[in-house]
PDB file of N, H, CA, C and O in Angstrom:
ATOM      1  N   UNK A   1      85.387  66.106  48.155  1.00  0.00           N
ATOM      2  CA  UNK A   1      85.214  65.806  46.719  1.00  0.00           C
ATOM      3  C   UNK A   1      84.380  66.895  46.048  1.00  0.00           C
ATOM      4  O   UNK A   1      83.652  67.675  46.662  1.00  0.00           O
ATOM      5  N   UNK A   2      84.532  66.875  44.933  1.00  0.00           N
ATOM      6  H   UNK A   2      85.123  66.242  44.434  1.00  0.00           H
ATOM      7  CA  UNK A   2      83.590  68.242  44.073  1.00  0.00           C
ATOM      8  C   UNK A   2      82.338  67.958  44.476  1.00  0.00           C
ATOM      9  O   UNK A   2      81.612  68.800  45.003  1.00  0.00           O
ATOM     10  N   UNK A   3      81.923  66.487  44.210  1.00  0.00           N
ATOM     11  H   UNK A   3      82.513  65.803  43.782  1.00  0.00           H
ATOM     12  CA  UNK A   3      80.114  66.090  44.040  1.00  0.00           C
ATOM     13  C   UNK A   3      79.923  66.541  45.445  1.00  0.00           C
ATOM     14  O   UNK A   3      79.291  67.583  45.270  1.00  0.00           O
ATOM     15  N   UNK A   4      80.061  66.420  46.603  1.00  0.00           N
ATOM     16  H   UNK A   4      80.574  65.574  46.745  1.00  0.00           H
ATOM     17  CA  UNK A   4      79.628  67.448  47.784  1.00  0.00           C
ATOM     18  C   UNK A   4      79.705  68.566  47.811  1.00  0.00           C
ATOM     19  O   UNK A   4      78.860  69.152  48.488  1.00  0.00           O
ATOM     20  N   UNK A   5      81.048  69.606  46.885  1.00  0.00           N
ATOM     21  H   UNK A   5      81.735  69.130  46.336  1.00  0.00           H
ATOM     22  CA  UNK A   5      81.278  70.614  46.938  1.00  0.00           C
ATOM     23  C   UNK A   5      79.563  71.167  46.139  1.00  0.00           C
ATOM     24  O   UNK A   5      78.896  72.084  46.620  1.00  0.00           O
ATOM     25  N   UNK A   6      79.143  70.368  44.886  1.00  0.00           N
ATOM     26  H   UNK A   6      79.684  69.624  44.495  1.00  0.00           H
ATOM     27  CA  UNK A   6      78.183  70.900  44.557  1.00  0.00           C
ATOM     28  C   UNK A   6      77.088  71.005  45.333  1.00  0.00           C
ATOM     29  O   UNK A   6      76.422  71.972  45.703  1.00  0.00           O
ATOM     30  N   UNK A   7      77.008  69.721  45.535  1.00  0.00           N
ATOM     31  H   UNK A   7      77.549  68.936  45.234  1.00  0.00           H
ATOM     32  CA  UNK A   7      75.845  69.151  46.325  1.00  0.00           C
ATOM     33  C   UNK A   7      75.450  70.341  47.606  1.00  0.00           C
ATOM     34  O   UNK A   7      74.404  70.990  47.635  1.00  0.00           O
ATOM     35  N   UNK A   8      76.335  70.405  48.408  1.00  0.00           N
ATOM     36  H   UNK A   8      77.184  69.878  48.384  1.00  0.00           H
ATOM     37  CA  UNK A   8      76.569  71.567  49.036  1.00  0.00           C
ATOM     38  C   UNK A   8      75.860  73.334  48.609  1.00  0.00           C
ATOM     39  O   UNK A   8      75.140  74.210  49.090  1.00  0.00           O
ATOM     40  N   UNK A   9      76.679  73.018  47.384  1.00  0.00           N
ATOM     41  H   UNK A   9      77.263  72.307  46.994  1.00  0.00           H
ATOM     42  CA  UNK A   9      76.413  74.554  46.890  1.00  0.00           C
ATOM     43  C   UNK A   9      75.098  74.885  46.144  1.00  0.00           C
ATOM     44  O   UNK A   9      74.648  76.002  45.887  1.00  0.00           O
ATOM     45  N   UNK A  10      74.450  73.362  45.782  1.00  0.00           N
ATOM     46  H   UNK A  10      74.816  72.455  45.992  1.00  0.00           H
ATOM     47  CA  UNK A  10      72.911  73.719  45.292  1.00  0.00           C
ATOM     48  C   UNK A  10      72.148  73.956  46.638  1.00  0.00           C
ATOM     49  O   UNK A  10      71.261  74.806  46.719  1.00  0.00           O
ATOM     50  N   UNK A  11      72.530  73.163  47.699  1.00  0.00           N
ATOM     51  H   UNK A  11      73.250  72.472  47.634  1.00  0.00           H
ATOM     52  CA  UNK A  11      71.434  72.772  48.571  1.00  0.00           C
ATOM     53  C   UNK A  11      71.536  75.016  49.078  1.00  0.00           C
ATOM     54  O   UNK A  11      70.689  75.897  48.932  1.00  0.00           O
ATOM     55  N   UNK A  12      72.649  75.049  49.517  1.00  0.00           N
ATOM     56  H   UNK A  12      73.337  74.333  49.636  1.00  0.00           H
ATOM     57  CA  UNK A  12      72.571  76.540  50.164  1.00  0.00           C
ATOM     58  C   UNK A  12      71.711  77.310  49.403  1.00  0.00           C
ATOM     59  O   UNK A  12      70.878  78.124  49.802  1.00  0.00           O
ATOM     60  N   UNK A  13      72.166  76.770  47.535  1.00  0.00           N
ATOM     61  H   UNK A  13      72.843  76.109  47.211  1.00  0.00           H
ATOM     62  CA  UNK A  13      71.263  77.890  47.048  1.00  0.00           C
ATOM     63  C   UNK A  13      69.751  78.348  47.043  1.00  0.00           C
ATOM     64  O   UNK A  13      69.103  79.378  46.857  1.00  0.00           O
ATOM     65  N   UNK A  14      69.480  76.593  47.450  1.00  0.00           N
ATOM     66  H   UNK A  14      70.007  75.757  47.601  1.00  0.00           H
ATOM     67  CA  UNK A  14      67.839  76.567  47.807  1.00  0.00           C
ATOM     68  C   UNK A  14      67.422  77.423  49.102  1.00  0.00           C
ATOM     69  O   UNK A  14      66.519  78.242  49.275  1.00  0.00           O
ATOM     70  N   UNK A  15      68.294  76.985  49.835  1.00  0.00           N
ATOM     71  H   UNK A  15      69.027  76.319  49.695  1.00  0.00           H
ATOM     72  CA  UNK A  15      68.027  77.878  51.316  1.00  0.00           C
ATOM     73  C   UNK A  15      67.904  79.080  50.927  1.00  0.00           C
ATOM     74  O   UNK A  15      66.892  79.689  51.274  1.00  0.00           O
ATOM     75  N   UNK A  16      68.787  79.660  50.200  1.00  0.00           N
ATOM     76  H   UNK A  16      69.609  79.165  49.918  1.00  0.00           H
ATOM     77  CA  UNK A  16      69.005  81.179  50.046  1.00  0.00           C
ATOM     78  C   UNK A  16      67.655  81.664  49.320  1.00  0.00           C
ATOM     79  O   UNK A  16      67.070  82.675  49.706  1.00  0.00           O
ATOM     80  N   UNK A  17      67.188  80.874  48.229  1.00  0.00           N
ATOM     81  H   UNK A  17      67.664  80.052  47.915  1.00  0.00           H
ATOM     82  CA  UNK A  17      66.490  81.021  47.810  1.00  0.00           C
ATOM     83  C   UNK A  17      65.058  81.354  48.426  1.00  0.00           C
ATOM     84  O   UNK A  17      64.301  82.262  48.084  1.00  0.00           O
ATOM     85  N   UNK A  18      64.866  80.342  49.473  1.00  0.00           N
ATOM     86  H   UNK A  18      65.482  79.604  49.750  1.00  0.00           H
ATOM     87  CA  UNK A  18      63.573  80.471  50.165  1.00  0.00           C
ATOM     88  C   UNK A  18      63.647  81.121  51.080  1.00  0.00           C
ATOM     89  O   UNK A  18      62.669  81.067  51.827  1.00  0.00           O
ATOM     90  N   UNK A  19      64.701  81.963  51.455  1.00  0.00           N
ATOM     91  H   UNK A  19      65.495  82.006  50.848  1.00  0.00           H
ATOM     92  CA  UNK A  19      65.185  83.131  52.801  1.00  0.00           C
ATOM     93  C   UNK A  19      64.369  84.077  51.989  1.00  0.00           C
ATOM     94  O   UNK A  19      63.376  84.610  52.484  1.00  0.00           O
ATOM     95  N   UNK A  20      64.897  84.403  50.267  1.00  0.00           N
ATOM     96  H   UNK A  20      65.704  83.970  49.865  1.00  0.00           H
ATOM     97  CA  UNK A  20      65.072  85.415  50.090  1.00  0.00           C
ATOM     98  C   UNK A  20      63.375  85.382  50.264  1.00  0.00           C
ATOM     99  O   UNK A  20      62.725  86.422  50.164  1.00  0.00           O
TER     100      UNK A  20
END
């Protein structure tokens, strides 16, 4: 479904975020 597709795609962005 999209709402995981997002859900998904915020959560990575956090990860990515706190990698960077």
């Amino acid at each position: 479904t999209r709402l995981v597709a997002v859900a998904t795609q915020k959560f990575i962005s956090e990860i990515a975020s706190d990698a960077l």
